[in-house]
C-alpha positions as a printed Julia matrix, in Angstrom:
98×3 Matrix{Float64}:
 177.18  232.78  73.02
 175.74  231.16  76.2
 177.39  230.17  78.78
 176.05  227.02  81.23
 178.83  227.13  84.14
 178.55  223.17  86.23
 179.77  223.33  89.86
 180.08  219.4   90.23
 179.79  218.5   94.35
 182.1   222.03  95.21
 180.61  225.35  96.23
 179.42  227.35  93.75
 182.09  230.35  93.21
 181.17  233.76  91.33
 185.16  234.55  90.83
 185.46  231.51  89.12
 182.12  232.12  86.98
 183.57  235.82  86.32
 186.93  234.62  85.08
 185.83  231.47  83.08
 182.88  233.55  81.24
 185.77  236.64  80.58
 188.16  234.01  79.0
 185.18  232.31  76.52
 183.84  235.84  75.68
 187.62  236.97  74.28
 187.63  233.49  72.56
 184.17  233.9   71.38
 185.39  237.75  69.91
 187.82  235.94  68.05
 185.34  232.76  66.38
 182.02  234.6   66.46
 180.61  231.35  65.02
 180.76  229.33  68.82
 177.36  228.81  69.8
 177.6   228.1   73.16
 179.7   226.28  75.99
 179.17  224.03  78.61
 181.6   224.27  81.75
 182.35  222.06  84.63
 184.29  222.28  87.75
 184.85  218.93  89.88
 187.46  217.86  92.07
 188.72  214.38  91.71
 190.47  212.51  94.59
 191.43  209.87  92.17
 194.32  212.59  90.76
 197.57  214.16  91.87
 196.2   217.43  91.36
 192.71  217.09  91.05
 191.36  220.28  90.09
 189.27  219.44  86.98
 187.8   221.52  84.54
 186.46  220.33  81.58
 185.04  222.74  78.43
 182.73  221.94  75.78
 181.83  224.41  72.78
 179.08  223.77  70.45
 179.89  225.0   67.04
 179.34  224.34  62.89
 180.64  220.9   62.91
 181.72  218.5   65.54
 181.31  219.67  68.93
 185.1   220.71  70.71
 185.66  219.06  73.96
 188.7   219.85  76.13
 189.49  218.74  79.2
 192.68  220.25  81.93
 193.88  218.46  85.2
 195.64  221.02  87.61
 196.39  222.03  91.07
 193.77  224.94  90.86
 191.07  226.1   89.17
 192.65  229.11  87.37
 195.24  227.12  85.86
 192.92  224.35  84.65
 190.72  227.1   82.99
 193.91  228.17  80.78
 194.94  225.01  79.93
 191.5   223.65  78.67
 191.13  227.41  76.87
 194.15  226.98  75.08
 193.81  223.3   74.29
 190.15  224.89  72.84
 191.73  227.54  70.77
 194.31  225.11  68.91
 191.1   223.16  67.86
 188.86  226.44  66.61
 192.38  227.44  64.65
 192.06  224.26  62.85
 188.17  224.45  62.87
 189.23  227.83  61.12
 191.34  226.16  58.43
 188.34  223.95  57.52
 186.06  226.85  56.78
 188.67  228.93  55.0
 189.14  226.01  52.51
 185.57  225.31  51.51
């Protein structure tokens, strides 16, 4: 799976890069049929919290978009990760039944 990491008008940060490719290679373990992912960082004033990150997988099908609204990074990582892996169960179910 690649992995094209989006640092949009905030420093670039390695942790960050480290920790959101760890998270999408354990998801891509588990659905070895993700092709790829597209991440982005921003900050947006606009919000309470304002720590955006938003995650994209391409895959068979539809391309799976989510999209988490924090305080920090780390947290906003999780949430769109987990709001990911709810759609690939589904995804899943799809193949399983064809």
């Amino acid at each position: 799976m690649t992995i094209n990491i989006q640092y949009v008008q905030i420093p670039v940060s390695e942790t960050m890069s480290e920790y959101v490719t760890e998270k999408l290679e354990k998801l891509s373990s588990k659905y070895d049929w993700i092709i790829s992912a597209v991440v982005a960082f921003k900050h947006e004033n606009s919000k309470i919290d304002g720590k955006v990150c938003s995650i994209e997988l391409s895959a068979p099908g539809p391309r799976l978009f989510a999209k988490a609204d924090t305080d920090n990074y780390e947290q906003s990582v999780k949430d769109a990760i987990s709001e990911l892996e709810k759609q690939l169960k589904k995804r899943k179910e799809v193949f399983s039944h064809h």
